[in-house]
C-alpha positions in Angstrom: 108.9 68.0 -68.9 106.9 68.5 -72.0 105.0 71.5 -72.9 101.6 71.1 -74.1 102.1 73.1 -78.0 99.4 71.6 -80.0 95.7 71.8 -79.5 93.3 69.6 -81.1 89.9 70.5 -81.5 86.9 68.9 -84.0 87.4 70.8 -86.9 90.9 71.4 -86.6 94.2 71.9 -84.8 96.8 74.3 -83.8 100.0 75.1 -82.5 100.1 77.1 -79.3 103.1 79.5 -79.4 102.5 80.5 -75.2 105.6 81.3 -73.5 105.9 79.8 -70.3 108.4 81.0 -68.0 110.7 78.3 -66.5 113.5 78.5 -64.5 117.3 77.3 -65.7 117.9 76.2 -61.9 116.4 75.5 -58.9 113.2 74.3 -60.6 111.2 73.0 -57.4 108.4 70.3 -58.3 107.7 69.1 -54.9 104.2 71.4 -55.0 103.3 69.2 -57.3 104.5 65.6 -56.0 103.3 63.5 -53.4 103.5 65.1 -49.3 105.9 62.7 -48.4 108.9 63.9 -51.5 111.7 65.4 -50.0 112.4 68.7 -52.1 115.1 69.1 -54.7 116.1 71.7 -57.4 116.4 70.7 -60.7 118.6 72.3 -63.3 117.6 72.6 -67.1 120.6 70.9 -69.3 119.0 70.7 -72.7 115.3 71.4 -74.4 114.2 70.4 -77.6 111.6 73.1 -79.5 109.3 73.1 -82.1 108.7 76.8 -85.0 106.2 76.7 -87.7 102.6 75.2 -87.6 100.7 72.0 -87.0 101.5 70.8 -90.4 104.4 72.0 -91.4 107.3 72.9 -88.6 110.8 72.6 -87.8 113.0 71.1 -84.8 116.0 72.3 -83.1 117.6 71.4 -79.7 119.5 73.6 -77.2 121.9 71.3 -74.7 124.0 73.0 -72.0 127.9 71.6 -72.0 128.1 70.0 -68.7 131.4 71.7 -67.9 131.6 75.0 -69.2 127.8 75.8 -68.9 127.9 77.7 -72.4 125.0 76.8 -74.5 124.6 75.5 -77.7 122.2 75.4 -80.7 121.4 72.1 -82.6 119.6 72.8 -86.0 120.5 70.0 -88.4 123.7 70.0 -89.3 124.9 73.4 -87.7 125.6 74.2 -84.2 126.5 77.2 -82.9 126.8 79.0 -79.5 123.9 80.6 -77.8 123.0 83.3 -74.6 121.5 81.2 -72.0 118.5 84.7 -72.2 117.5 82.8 -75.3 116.1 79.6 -73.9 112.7 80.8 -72.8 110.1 81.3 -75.6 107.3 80.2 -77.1 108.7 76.9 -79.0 110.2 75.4 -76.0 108.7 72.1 -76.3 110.4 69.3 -74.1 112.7 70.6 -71.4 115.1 67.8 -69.8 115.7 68.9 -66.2 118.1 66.6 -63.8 118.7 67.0 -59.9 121.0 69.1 -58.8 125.0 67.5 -58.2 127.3 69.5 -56.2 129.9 68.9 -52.9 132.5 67.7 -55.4 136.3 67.8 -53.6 139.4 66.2 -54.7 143.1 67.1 -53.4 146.5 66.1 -54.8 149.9 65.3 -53.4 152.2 64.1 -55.9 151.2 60.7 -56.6 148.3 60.7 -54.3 144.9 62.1 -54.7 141.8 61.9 -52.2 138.5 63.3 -52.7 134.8 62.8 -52.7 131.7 64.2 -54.9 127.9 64.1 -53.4 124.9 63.6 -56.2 121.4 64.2 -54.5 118.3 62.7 -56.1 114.8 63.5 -53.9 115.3 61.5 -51.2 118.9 60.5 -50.9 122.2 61.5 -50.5 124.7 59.6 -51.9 128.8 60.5 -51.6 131.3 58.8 -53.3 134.5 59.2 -51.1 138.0 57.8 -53.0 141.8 57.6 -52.8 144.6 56.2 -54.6 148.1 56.2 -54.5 151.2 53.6 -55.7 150.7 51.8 -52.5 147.0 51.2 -51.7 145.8 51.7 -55.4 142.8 52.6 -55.6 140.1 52.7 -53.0 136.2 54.1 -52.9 133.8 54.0 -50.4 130.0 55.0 -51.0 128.0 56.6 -48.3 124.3 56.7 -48.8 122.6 59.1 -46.3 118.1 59.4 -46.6 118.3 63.2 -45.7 116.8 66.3 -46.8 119.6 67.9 -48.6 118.0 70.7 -50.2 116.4 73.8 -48.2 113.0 74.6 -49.5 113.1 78.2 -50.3 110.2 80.6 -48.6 108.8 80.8 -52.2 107.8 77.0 -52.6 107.2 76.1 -49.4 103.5 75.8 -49.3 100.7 75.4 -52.1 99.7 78.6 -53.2 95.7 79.0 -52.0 93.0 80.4 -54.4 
């Protein structure tokens, strides 16, 4: 999603150092897409922002590990960690936002392991179920399912009326 920070007028431009509020998770766009999308959340996992001026200004990115979920800070050659209350401000600039993945399971028996994980996009739901062992090797089946996965919270559930 990219965030509109410059504005260019006839005699001259400027950067616009708004802060708009996003979410981390659960970002609903479905008020804003077609009737016939089936809602999803999407999570935030890395922006890229923009400090200084129109002519002179400086990038940085913030990317969430995908494991751990701590945050970290790209600015040239140093990273460093970062408090996820740091994200929002006013030189957010392109946000990178995926659908939500979750219903992962996997159990293990000595040799053996069985297990499945789910990945929703807006309209699908597709689960990867799998097995192997030493005397069937390895074995997956994927299960694709049109469904609405995600409930619609109260909030987002109609287009707010002026």
């Amino acid at each position: 999603m990219h965030l509109k920070r410059f504005s260019q007028t006839e005699e001259f431009s400027e950067k616009l150092n708004t802060i708009v509020d996003f979410p981390l998770i659960g970002l609903y766009m479905s008020l804003y897409a077609a009737e016939d999308i089936v809602p999803c959340p999407y999570n935030l996992y890395a922006m890229s922002n923009h400090s200084g001026t129109t002519y002179s200004g400086h990038y940085t990115a913030y990317c969430g590990h995908l494991y751990t979920k701590i945050w970290h800070e790209y600015n040239d050659s140093l990273v460093s960690s970062m408090s996820s209350s740091s994200l929002v401000s006013g030189d957010a600039f392109i946000l990178f936002n995926k659908p939500e993945a979750d219903l992962k399971y996997e159990q293990r028996d000595g040799d053996s392991v069985k297990g499945n994980c789910s990945v929703a996009d807006p309209c699908t739901l597709c689960t990867v179920h799998y097995s192997a062992d030493n005397h069937d090797m390895f074995n997956t089946v994927v299960e694709k399912q049109k469904t609405q996965v995600y409930p619609v919270p109260a909030a987002h559930s109609a287009p707010v009326q002026n």
